[in-house]
C-alpha positions as CSV (number, residue, x, y, z in Angstrom):
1,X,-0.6,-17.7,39.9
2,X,-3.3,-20.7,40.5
3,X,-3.3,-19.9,44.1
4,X,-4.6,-16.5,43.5
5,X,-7.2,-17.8,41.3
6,X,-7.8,-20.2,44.4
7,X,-7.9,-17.7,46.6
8,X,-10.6,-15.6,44.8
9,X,-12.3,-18.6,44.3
10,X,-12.9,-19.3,48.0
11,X,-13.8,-15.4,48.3
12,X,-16.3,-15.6,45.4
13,X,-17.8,-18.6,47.7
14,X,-17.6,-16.2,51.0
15,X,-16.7,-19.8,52.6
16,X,-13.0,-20.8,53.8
17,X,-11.3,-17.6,53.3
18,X,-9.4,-17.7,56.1
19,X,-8.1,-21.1,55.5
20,X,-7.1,-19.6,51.5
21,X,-5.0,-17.3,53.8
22,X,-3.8,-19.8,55.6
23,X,-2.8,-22.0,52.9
24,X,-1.3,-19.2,51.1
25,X,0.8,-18.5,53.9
26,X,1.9,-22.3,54.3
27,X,2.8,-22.4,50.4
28,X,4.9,-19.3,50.9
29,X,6.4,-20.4,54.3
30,X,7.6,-23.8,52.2
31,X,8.7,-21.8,48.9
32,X,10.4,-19.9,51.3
33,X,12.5,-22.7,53.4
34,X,12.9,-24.2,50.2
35,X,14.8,-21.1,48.6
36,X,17.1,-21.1,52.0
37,X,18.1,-25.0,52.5
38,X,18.9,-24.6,48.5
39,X,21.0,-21.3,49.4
40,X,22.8,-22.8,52.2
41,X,23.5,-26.6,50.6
């Protein structure tokens, strides 16, 4: 939940939203490699 608070707080700025995307993207690409190692151990 803090990254969408994050996130709005970047667009509330109008400054690094694309990098807030990217970001987001990165934390979900890790949850999600994360959640596959752990289902494959």
């Amino acid at each position: 939940m803090r990254t969408w608070k994050t996130l709005r707080g970047c667009r509330l700025k109008g400054d690094g939203v694309h990098h807030a995307m990217l970001g987001i993207a990165r934390l979900h690409n890790l949850a999600r490699t994360g959640w596959d190692q752990a289902g494959h151990a």
